[in-house]
C-alpha positions as CSV (number, residue, x, y, z in Angstrom):
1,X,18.2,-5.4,-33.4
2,X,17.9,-8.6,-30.8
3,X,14.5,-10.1,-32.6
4,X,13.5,-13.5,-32.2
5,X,14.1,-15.8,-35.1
6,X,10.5,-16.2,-37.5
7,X,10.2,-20.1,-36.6
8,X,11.6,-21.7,-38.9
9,X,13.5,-24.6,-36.9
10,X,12.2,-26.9,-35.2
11,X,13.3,-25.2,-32.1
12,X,11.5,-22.4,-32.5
13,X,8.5,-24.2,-33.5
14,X,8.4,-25.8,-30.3
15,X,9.0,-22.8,-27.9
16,X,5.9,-21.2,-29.7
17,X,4.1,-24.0,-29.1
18,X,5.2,-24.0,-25.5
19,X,4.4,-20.3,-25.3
20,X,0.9,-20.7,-27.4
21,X,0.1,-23.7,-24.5
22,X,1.0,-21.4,-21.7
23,X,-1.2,-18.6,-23.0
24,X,-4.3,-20.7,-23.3
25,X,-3.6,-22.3,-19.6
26,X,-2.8,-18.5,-18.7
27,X,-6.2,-17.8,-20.8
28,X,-8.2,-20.0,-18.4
29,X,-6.9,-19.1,-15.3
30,X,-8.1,-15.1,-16.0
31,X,-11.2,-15.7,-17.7
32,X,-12.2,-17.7,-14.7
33,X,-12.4,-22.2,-16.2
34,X,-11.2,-22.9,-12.6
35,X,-11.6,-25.6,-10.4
36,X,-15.2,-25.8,-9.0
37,X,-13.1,-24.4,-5.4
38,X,-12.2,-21.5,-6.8
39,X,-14.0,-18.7,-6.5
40,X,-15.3,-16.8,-10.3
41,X,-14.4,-13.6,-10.8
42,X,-16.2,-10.7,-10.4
43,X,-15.3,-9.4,-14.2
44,X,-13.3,-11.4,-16.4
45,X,-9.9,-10.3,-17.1
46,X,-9.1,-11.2,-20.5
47,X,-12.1,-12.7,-22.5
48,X,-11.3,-14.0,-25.4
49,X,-13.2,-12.7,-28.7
50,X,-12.2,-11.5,-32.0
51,X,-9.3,-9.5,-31.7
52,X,-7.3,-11.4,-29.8
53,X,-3.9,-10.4,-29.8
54,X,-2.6,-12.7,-32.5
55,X,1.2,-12.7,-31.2
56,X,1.4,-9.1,-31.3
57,X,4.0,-7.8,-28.9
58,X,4.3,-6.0,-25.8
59,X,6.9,-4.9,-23.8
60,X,5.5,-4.1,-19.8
61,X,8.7,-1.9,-18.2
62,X,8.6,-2.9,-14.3
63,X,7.5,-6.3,-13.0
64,X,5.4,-4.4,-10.1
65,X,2.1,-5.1,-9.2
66,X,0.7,-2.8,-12.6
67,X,3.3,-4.6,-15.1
68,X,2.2,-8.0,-13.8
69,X,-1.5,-7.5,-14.0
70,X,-0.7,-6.1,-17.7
71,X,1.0,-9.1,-18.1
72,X,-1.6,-11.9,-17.4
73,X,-4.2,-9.8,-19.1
74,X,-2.5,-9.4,-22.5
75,X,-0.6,-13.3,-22.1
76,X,-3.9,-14.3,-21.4
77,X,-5.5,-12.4,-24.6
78,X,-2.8,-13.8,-26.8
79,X,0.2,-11.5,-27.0
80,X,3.4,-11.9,-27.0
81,X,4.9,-10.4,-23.7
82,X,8.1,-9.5,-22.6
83,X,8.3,-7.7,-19.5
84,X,11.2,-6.2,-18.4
85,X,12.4,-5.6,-15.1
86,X,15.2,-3.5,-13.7
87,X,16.0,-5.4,-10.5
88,X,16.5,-8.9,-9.1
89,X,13.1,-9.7,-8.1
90,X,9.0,-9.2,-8.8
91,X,7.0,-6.9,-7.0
92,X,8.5,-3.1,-6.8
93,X,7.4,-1.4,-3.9
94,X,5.4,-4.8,-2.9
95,X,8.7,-5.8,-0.5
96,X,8.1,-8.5,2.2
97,X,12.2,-9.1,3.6
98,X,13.3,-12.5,4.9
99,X,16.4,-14.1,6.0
100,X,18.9,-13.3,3.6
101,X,17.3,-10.7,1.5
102,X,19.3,-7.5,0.9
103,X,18.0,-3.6,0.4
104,X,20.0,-1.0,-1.3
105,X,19.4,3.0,-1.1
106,X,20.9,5.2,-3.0
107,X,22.0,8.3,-1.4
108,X,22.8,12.0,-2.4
109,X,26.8,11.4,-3.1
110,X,26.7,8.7,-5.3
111,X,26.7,5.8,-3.2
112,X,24.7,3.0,-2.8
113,X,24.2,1.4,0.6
114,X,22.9,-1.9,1.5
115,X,21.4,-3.8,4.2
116,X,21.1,-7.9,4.7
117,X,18.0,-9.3,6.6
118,X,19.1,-11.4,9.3
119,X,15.7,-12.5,10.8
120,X,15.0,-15.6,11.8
121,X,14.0,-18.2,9.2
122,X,10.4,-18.3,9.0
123,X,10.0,-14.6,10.3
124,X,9.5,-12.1,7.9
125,X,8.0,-8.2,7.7
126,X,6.2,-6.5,4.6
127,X,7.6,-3.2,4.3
128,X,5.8,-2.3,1.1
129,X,2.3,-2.4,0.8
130,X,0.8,-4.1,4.1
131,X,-2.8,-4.7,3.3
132,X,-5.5,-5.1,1.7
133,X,-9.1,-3.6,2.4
134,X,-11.7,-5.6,1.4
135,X,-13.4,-2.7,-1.3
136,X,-9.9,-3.6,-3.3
137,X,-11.8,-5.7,-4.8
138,X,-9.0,-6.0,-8.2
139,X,-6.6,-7.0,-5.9
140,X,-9.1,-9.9,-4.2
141,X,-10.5,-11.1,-7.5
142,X,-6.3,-11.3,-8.5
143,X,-5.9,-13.6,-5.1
144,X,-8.3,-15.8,-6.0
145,X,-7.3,-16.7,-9.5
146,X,-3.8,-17.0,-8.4
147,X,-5.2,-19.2,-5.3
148,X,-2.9,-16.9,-2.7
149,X,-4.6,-17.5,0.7
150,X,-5.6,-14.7,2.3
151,X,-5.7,-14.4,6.4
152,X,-7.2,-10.7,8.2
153,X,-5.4,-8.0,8.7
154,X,-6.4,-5.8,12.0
155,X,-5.8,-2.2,11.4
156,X,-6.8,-1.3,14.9
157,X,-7.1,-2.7,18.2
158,X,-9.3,-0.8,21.2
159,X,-6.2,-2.1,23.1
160,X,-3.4,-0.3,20.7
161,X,-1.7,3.0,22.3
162,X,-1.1,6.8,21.8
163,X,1.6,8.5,23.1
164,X,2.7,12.6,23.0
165,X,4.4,14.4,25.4
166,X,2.0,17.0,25.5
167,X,-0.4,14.9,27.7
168,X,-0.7,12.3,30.8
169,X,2.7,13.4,31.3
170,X,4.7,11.8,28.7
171,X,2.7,8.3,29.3
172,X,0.6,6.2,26.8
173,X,-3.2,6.0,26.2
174,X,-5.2,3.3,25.3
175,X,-7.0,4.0,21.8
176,X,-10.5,2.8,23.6
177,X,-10.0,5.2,26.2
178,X,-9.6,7.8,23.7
179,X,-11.9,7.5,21.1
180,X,-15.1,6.8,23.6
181,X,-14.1,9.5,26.3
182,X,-14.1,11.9,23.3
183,X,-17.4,10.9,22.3
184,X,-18.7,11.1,25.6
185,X,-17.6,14.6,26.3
186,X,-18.8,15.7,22.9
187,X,-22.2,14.1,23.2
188,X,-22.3,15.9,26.7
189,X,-21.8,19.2,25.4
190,X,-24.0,19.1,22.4
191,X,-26.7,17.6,24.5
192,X,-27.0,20.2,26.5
193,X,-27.3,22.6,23.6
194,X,-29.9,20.3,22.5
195,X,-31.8,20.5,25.6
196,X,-32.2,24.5,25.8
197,X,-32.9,24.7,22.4
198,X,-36.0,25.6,20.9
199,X,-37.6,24.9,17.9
200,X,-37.7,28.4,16.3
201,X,-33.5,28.0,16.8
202,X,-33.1,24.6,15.5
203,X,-36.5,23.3,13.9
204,X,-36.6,20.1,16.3
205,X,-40.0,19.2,17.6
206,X,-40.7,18.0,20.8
207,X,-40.6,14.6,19.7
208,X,-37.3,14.5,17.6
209,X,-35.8,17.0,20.6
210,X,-36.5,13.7,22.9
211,X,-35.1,11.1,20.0
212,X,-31.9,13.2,19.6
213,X,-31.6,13.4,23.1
214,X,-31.9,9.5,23.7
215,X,-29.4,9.3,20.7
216,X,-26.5,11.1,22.3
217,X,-27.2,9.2,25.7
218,X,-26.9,6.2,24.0
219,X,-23.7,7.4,21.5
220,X,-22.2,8.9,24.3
221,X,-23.0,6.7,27.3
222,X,-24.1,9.4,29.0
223,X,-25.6,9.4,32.4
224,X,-29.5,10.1,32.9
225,X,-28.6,13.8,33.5
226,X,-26.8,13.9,30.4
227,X,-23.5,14.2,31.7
228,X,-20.4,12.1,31.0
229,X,-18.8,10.6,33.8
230,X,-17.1,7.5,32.2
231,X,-18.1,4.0,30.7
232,X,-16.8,0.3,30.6
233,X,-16.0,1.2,26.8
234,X,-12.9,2.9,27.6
235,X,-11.6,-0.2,30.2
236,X,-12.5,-0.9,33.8
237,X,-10.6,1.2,36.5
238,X,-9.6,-2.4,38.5
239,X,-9.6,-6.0,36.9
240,X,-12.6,-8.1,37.6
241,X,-13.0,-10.8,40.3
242,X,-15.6,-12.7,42.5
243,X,-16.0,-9.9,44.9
244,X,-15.0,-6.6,42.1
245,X,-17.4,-6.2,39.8
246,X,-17.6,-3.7,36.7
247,X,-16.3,-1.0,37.0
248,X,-15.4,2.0,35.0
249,X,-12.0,3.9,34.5
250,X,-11.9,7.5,35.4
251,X,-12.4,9.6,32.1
252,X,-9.9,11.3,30.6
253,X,-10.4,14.7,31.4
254,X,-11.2,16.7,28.0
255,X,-8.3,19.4,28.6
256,X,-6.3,16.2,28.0
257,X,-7.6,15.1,25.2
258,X,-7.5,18.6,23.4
259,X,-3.7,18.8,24.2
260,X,-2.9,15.5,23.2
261,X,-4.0,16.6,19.4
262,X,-4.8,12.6,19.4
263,X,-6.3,13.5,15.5
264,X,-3.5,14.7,14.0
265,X,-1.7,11.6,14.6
266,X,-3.9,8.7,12.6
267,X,-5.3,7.8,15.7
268,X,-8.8,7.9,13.8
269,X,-7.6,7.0,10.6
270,X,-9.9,3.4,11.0
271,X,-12.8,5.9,10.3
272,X,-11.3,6.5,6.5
273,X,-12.9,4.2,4.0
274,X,-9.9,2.4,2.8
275,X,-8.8,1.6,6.6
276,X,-12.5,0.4,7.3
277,X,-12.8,-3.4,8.7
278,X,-12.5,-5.6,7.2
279,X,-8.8,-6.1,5.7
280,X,-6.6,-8.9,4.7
281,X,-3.1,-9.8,4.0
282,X,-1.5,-12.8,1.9
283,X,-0.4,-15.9,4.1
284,X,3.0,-15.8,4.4
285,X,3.8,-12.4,3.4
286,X,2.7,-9.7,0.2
287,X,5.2,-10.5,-2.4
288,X,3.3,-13.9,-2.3
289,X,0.4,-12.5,-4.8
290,X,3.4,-11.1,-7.0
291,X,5.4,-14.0,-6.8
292,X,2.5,-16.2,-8.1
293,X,1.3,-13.5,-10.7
294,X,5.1,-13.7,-12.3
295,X,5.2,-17.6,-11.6
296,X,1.7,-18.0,-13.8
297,X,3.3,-16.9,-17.1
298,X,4.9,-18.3,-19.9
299,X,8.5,-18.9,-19.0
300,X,10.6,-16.2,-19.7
301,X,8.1,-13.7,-20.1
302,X,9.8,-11.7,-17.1
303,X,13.9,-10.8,-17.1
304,X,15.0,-8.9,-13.9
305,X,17.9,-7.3,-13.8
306,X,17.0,-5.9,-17.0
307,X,17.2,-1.8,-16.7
308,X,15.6,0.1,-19.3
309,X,17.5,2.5,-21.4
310,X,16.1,4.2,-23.6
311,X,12.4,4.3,-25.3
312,X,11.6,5.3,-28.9
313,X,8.0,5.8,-30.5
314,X,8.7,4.4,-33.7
315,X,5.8,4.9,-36.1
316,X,3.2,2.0,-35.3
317,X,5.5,0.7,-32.9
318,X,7.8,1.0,-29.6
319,X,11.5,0.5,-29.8
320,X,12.9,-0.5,-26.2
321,X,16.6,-0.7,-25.4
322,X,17.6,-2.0,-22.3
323,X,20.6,-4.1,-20.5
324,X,20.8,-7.9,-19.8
325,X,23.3,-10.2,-19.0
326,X,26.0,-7.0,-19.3
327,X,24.8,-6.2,-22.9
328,X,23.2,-3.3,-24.3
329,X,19.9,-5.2,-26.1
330,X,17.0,-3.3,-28.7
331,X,14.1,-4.7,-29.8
332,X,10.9,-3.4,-31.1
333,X,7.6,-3.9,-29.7
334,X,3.7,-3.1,-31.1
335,X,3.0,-2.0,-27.5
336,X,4.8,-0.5,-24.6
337,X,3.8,-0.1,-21.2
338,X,5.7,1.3,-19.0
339,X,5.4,0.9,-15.3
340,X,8.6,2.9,-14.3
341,X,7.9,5.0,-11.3
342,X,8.5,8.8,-12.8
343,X,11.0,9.6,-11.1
344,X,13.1,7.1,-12.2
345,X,11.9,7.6,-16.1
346,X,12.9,11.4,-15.4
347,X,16.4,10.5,-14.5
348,X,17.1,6.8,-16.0
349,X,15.5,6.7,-18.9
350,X,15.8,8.6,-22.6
351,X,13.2,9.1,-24.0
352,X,12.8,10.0,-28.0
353,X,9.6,11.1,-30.3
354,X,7.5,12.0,-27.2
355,X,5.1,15.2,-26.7
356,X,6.6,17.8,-24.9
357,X,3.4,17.5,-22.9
358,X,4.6,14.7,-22.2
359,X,7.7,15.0,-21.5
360,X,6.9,17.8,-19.0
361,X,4.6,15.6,-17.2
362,X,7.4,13.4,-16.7
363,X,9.8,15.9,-15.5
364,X,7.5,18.0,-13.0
365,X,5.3,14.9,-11.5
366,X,5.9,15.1,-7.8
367,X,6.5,12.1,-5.7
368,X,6.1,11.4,-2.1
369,X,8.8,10.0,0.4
370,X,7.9,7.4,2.5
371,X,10.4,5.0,4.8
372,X,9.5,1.8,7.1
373,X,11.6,0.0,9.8
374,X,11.0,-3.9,10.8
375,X,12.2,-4.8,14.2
376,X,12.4,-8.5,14.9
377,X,11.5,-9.3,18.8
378,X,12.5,-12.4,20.9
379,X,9.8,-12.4,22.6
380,X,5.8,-11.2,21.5
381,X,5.5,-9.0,24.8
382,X,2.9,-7.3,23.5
383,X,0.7,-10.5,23.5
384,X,0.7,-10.6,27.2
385,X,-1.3,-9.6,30.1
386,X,0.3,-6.3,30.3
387,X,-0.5,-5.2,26.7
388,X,-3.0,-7.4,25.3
389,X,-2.2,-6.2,21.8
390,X,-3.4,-8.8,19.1
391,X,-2.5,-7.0,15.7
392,X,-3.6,-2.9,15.1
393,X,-1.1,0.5,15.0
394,X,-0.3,2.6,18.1
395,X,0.2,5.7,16.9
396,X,3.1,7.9,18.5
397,X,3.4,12.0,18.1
398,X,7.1,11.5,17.1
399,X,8.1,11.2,13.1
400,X,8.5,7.1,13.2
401,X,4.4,7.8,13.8
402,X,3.6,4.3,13.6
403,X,4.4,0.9,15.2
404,X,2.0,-1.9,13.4
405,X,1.7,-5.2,15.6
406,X,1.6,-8.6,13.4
407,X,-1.9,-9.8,12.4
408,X,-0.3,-13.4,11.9
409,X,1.4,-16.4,14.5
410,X,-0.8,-15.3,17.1
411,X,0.4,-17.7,20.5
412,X,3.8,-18.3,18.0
413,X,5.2,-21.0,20.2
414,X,8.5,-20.4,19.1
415,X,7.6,-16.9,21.2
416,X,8.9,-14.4,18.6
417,X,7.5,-11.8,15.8
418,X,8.4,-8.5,13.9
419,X,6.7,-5.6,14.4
420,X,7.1,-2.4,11.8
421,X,8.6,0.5,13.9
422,X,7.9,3.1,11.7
423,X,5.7,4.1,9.0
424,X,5.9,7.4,7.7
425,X,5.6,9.8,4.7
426,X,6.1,13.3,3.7
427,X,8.8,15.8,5.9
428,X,8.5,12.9,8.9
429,X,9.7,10.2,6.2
430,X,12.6,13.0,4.6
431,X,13.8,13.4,8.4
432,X,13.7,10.0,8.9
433,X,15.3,8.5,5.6
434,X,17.7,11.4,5.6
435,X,19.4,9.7,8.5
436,X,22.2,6.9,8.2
437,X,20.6,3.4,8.6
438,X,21.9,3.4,12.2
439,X,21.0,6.4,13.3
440,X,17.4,5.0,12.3
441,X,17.4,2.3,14.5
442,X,18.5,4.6,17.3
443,X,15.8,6.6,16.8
444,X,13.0,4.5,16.4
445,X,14.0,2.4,19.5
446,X,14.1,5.8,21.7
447,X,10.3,6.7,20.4
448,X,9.2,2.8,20.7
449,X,10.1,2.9,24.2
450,X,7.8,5.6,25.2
451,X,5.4,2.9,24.4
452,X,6.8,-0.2,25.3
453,X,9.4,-0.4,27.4
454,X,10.9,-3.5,26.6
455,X,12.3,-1.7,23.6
456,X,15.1,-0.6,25.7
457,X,16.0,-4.1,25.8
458,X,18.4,-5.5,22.9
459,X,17.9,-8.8,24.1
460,X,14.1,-8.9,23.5
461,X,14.2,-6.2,20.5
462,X,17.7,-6.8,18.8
463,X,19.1,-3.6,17.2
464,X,21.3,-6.0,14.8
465,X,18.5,-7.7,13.1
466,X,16.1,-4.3,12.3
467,X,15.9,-3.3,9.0
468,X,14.8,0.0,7.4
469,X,13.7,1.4,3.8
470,X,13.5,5.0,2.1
471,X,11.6,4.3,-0.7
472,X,12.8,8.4,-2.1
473,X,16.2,6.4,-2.2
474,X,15.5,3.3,-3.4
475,X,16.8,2.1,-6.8
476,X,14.3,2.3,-10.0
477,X,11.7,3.5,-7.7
478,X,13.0,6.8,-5.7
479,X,10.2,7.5,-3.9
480,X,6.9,6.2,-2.9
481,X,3.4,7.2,-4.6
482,X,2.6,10.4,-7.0
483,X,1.9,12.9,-4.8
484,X,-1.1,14.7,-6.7
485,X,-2.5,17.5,-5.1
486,X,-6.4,18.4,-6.4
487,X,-5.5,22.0,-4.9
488,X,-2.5,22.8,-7.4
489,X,-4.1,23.5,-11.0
490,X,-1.3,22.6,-12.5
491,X,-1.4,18.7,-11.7
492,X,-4.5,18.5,-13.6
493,X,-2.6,18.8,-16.8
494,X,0.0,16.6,-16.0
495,X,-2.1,13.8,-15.2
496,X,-4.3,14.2,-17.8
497,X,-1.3,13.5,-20.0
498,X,-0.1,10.8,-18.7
499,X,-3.0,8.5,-18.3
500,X,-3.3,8.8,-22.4
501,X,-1.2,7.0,-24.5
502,X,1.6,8.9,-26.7
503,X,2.5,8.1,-30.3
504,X,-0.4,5.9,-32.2
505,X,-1.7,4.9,-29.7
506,X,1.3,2.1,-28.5
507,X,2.9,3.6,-25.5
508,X,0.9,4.1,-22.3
509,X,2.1,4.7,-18.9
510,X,0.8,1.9,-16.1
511,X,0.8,2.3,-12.1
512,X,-1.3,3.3,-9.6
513,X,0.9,6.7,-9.9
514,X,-1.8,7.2,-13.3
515,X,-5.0,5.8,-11.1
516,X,-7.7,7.0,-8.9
517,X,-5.9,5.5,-5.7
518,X,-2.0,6.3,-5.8
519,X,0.1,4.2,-3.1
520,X,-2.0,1.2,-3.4
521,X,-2.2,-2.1,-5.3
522,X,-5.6,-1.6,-6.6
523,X,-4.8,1.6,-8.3
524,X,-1.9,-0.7,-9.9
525,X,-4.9,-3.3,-11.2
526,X,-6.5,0.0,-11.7
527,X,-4.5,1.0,-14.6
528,X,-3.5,-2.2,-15.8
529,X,-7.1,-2.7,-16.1
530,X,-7.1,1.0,-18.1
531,X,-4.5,0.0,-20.7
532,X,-5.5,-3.3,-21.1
533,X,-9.3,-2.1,-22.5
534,X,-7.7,0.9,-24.1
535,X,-5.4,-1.5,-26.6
536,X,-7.3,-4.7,-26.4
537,X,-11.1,-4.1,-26.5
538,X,-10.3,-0.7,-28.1
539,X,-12.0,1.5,-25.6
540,X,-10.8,4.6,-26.8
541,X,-11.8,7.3,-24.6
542,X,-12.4,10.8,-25.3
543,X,-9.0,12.6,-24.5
544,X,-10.4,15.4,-21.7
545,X,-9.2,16.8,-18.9
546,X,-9.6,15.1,-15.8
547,X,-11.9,17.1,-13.2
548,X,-9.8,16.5,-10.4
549,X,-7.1,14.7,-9.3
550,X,-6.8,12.1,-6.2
551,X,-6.2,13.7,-2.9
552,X,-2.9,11.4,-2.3
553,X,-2.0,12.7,0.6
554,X,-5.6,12.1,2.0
555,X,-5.3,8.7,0.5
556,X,-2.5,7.3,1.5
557,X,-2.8,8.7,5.2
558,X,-5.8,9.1,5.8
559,X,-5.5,12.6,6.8
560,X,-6.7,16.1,5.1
C-alpha cells in the first residue's frame, strides 16, 4: 500500500505543517475573510464548526470543475485531499486551446489521433464550456473567491444571421428581421381574431377587448388598422443620411418565415432561461477559474496524469488504485469521490464491492455527443460595416449549426480573432465527429461560407490553424453530458442511484452528470456542493426516488 509515513521525522512534520497552513489560508479564502475588495459570498462554502475533518482523507477522481470544487470545500474543512487526475491538465471538459496546446481523440480502431494548436500567441478559443449565465450563481460566487475577472458574454446579437436553403433563396437573414417580422405577422393575425370576437366567445369586455388590442399594436408594431407592414425593428430598407430619413425594410413575407423553420435551429434559444441576458466569461479564457481553483490548494493535492484503475469499497473506507509516474500505486482513503464521466468508469475503471444497482447505473447511463471547431481569422471581418457583428451565434440549418462571434478584443488592433465554427450535439455532433479531423474543417468552411463569404478565403480564415473536438472520443471523458431523458422510466432509477453514496456512506459519485443541470459548470458546483453536505455537515437525506429527471436535451440546447 503507497501510504504516507505517520510523521515521525522532521520532514514529515514540516509538510503537515505546510499542508495544515495551506488549509487554514484555503479555510479563509471559502468561508469568505477576504480582502474588503472582494465580494462575500452568497453561502459559505466550508464553515468551520465541530466536525471538521480532522485529517481524514479523500480521494476526488477527476480534477474537473466538480472534483475541484470538492476539493476546496473539504481542504478548506480540514481533510486531507488527494485528487487524482487522469490527464495532463485541470479542467475536463472546461478546455480553452492556445498556442501549443494538443487534443487527442480516440477513435473506433484503436487509435488515438492528435491535433497541435497553432494560433497565434495571445489568441485563444474555449471549446468546452463557453459561458456563464448570471442565475449560475455557484459558479459566480466560485469567481469571486478565486478573484478570476469576469467580462460579458453576448449570446445574441439583433445583427447575428440565419441561414437555410429552404428560404430567401439560399441567402442569410438577419436575426432582428426575424424575430420582429414574426411577431408582427402573429400579432396581425391574432388581432384580428380579437377584433371579431365577442365576449360570449372569449369573455373579454369591451374594455380589456380595447387593452388587448392596443397591446398587440404595440408588441407587434402594427399599423392603426392592425395590419403589419414592417418596422425599424427589423433594420431600415436604405442607410440613413441628411436627405434619407427612417425608413423601414420590407417585411419578410410569412410564407418565408414558415419555410425557413427559423425555430428549430436555436434561433430563439435567447428566450431559454439559462441563455437569458445577462452572461459572462472569465478574462482571458474558461480554464482560468479552474486553473486558479487547482492553483489555491495545498501543493500537491492534484496529480495529473494519474489514471484511475481500479476502486474498492473497503469496509469504512475506499481503496483507490491508480497509475503515476509509470507505477501501478494503492492507497486507501475514508472518502472517495469520483468525478469520472460514466462512460469512462464503464469502460476504464474496475470496480469491486459495489451494488448491482449500481453497477447497472453505471453500465446503461446514456451520454450525449457533442463536437466544437475553433477557426482563427486574420482579419475580424465581421466587425465591419458589412456585418456589424459584435459577439452573439448565427445559427445555420446545416449540422455545424452554430458559428459563436468573440465577446472579447473588440477593435483588436492587431485585427485578428477566433470564432467557434461549430457547435453541435446529438446525430449532428455523431455526423460531424464521425468525420476525419480534415474532412471537418472542409465541412465547416463550405456551411460558414453560406454566411460569410470570406470563409472561402484561407488567407483571412486559415484551414491550417482550425482546431476541432469530439468530446464522445475524447480520452477519460468519451462524450459530453448525461443525456437523461424525464420521458424514459427507466432513467429515474438510475439516477436515483447514483446521486447516493454506495458502501457506508464513503463513496459518492460528483459531476453535473448527477445534478439538476447536466452540461454545465453549475450542476458541477451542484454536486460538489451535494457531497460536500452529505459527508461533512452530515445531511443525510432520505434515500427516495427522484420525481423526475432533468430534460438534458432541453437543457443543454435549449430545445424540446
Amino acid at each position: 500500500m503507497d501510504q504516507p509515513d505517520p510523521g515521525t521525522s522532521r520532514r514529515a512534520f514540516l509538510a503537515a505543517a505546510g499542508a495544515a497552513t495551506s488549509a487554514a489560508l484555503l479555510q479563509q479564502v471559502m468561508i469568505g475573510a477576504l480582502p474588503a475588495s472582494a465580494a462575500p459570498a452568497a453561502r459559505p462554502a466550508a464553515a468551520p464548526d465541530d466536525r471538521a475533518g480532522t485529517g481524514r482523507t479523500v480521494a476526488i477522481l477527476g480534477a474537473g470543475a466538480a472534483g475541484l470544487a470538492a476539493a476546496l470545500r473539504f481542504t478548506g474543512a480540514g481533510y486531507r485531499v488527494t485528487v487524482l487526475e487522469a490527464t495532463g491538465r485541470v479542467g475536463g471538459r472546461t478546455l480553452t486551446a492556445r498556442r501549443g496546446d494538443r487534443l487527442a481523440e480516440e477513435w473506433a480502431d484503436g487509435s488515438v489521433r492528435h491535433q497541435t494548436c497553432g494560433f497565434d500567441e495571445g489568441l485563444y478559443v474555449n471549446l468546452g464550456a463557453g459561458r456563464i449565465p448570471y442565475m449560475h450563481q455557484r459558479v459566480i460566487d466560485l469567481c469571486r473567491r478565486l478573484k478570476v475577472p469576469l467580462e460579458p458574454y453576448i449570446h445574441t446579437s439583433t445583427a447575428n444571421l440565419y441561414q437555410t436553403d429552404k428560404a430567401w433563396r439560399g441567402g442569410p437573414r438577419h436575426h432582428r428581421r426575424i424575430a420582429n417580422d414574426t411577431r408582427g405577422h402573429l400579432a396581425a393575425a391574432l388581432a384580428a381574431v380579437v377584433h371579431q370576437g365577442t365576449q360570449a366567445e372569449d369573455g373579454l369586455t369591451s374594455e380589456q377587448r380595447t387593452q388587448y388590442l392596443s397591446l398587440l399594436t404595440q408588441f407587434g408594431a402594427l399599423r392603426a388598422d392592425r395590419t403589419y407592414t414592417g418596422s425599424t425593428r427589423s433594420g431600415l430598407a436604405r442607410p440613413l443620411t441628411v436627405q434619407q430619413m427612417e425608413e423601414p425594410a420590407d417585411p419578410l413575407p410569412l410564407a418565408d418565415l414558415l419555410a425557413s423553420e427559423f425555430w428549430k435551429h436555436g434561433v430563439q434559444q435567447d428566450v431559454n432561461l439559462y441563455w437569458h441576458t445577462t452572461s459572462f466569461q472569465p478574462v482571458g479564457g474558461m480554464d482560468t477559474v479552474w486553473r486558479r481553483a487547482a492553483a489555491a490548494l495545498p501543493d500537491g493535492t492534484v496529480r495529473t496524469d494519474a489514471p484511475v484503475s481500479d476502486i474498492r469499497l473497503d469496509g469504512d473506507g475506499v481503496i483507490v488504485g491508480w497509475t503515476e509516474d509509470g507505477a501501478g500505486r494503492t492507497r486507501r482513503f475514508d472518502y472517495c469521490l469520483s468525478n469520472i464521466p460514466i462512460p469512462v468508469l464503464r469502460r476504464k475503471v474496475t470496480l469491486h464491492g459495489f451494488s448491482e444497482d449500481f453497477r447497472s447505473a453505471v453500465q446503461d447511463t446514456p451520454f450525449a455527443a457533442a463536437c466544437k471547431l475553433g477557426w482563427q481569422a486574420d482579419r475580424r471581418f465581421w466587425e465591419g460595416e458589412r456585418y456589424q457583428i459584435f459577439g452573439g451565434i448565427s445559427w445555420i440549418d446545416h449540422e455545424i449549426a452554430q458559428i459563436w462571434y468573440p465577446s472579447n478584443d473588440y477593435f483588436s488592433p492587431a485585427g485578428k480573432g477566433t470564432l467557434v465554427g461549430t457547435y453541435n450535439s446529438y446525430g449532428s455532433a455523431r455526423t460531424f465527429g464521425d468525420r476525419p479531423h480534415e474532412d471537418r474543417l472542409g465541412v465547416a468552411r463550405a456551411a460558414a461560407t453560406k454566411l460569410h463569404d470570406e470563409f472561402a478565403s484561407d488567407a483571412v480564415v486559415p484551414g491550417a490553424l482550425g482546431l476541432s473536438v469530439a468530446w464522445h472520443k475524447v480520452p477519460y471523458q468519451l462524450g459530453a453530458w448525461a443525456d437523461w431523458n424525464p420521458r424514459i422510466v427507466e432513467h429515474k432509477a438510475l439516477y436515483s442511484t447514483l446521486i447516493y453514496p454506495q458502501g457506508q456512506d464513503t463513496f459518492m459519485v460528483i459531476g453535473d452528470q448527477v445534478s439538476a443541470l447536466p452540461g454545465w459548470q453549475e450542476g458541477a458546483l451542484m454536486s460538489a456542493e451535494w457531497a460536500f453536505d452529505w459527508i461533512h455537515h452530515g445531511k443525510r437525506a432520505v434515500r427516495l426516488p427522484v420525481e423526475h429527471v432533468p430534460d438534458a436535451r432541453s437543457l443543454t440546447t435549449g430545445g424540446g
